[in-house]
N, C-alpha and C positions, 0 to 999 in steps of 0.2 A: 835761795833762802838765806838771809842775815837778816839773822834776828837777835833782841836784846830783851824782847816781850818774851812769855812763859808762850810755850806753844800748846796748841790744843791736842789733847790727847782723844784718841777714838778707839773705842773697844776692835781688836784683831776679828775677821770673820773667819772661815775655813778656807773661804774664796780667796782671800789675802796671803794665803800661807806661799802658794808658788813665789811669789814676790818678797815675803820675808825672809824663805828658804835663802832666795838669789842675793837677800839683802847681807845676811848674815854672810855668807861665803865670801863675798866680795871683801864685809869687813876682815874675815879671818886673814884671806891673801894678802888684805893690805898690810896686816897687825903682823905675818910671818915676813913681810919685805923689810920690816922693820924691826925685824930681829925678835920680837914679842911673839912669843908659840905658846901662850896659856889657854888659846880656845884650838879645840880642832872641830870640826863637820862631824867628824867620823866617830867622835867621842862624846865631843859635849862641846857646846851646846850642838843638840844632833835634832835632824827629823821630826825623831819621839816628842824630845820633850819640848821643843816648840810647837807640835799638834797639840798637846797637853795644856797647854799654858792657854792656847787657846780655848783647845775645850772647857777650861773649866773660869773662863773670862777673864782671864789673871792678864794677859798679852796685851798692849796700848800700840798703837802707831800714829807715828805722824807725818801728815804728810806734808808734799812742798807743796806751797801755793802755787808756782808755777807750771811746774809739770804734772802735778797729782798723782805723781809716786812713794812713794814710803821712804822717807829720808832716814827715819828711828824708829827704834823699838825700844819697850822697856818691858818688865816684866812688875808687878807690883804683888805681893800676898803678903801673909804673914808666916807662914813656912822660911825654916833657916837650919843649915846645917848644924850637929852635934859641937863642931869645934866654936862657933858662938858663943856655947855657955863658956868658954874660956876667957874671955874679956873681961875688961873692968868696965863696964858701963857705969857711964854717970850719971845717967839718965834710966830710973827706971823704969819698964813698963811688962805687963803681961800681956802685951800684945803691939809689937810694936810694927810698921811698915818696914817690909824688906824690900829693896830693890833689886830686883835681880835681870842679867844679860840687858843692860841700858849696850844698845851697839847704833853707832851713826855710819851710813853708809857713806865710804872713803867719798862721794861725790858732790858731800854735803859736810863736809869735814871743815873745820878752821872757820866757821861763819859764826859759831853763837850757839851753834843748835843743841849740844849737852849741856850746855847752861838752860836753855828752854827750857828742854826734857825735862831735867831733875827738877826748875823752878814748877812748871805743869804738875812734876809728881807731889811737891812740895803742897800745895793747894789742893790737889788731890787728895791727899792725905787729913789735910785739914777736916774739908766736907763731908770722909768718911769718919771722921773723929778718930783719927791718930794724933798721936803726942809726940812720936820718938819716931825718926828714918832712921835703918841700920842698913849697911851694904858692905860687901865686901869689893879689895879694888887691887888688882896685881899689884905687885911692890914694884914690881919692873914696868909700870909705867907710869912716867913722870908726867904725862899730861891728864890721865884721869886722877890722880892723886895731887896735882895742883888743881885741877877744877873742883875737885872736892874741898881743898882746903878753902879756897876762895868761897865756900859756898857756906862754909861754916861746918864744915864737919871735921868731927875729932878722933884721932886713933886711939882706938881702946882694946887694940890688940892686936895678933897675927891667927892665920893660920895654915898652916902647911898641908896641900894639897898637891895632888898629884903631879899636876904643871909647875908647880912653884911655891914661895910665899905670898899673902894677899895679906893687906892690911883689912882689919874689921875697924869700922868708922861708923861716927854715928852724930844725928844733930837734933834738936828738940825742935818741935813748932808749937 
């Protein structure tokens, strides 16, 4: 899959979860080979709460066209942790799109494909009538925090979690 087009998002099933589970994992080991230890399996994002996310329709996946495997995930609500209200938002909204656990599996990696995602959630968000994406993005990585700035999103704060610092960013549609 290289793509530069928004990809299509499709609601997560329960049948989907074995393969999310595997999808995520694979990202984690790839993200700890790289020195990046802000996700663990065993902690977060874990099991629970991606059964969760699906149950309650929040989980999107996308798949490759070639293979018909689950290349991404994203998470989309509006639920956001307490250290959020710590921001300066410029934007504002009572209800804004959170993004949450956007993970591309290492095998789909360097093609385009978290540019799709986010452009997909971007449009997503439009048709549900959002105004404002917020997401939070490790400080220690330099590749989801350039694709975010390329994307037009702005840092409007930090917050300190138990992995680390995460930038809180945020962009209007």
């Amino acid at each position: 899959m290289n793509t530069t087009e928004p990809a299509e998002l499709f609601p997560a099933s329960s049948s989907d979860l074995p393969e999310i589970f595997d999808l995520y994992k694979a990202a984690i080991a790839h993200l700890d080979e790289c020195g990046m230890h802000f996700w663990d399996f065993n902690r977060y994002p874990n099991a629970d709460d991606l059964s969760g996310d699906v149950e309650r329709g929040e989980l999107y996946c996308v798949h490759d066209s070639g293979t018909g495997r689950i290349a991404a995930c994203v998470v989309l609500n509006s639920g956001y942790d307490e250290q959020y209200n710590n921001a300066q938002w410029k934007y504002p909204s009572e209800q804004p799109l959170i993004v949450h656990r956007l993970c591309i599996h290492p095998d789909f990696q360097n093609r385009g494909l978290g540019r799709a995602v986010m452009c997909a959630t971007e449009e997503w968000g439009k048709t549900h009538d959002f105004h404002v994406i917020r997401l939070d993005a490790y400080s220690g990585n330099p590749a989801s925090l350039a694709l975010y700035g390329h994307l037009g999103f702005r840092k409007a704060g930090e917050a300190n979690w138990t992995k680390g610092m995460f930038w809180l960013m945020e962009k209007e549609i």
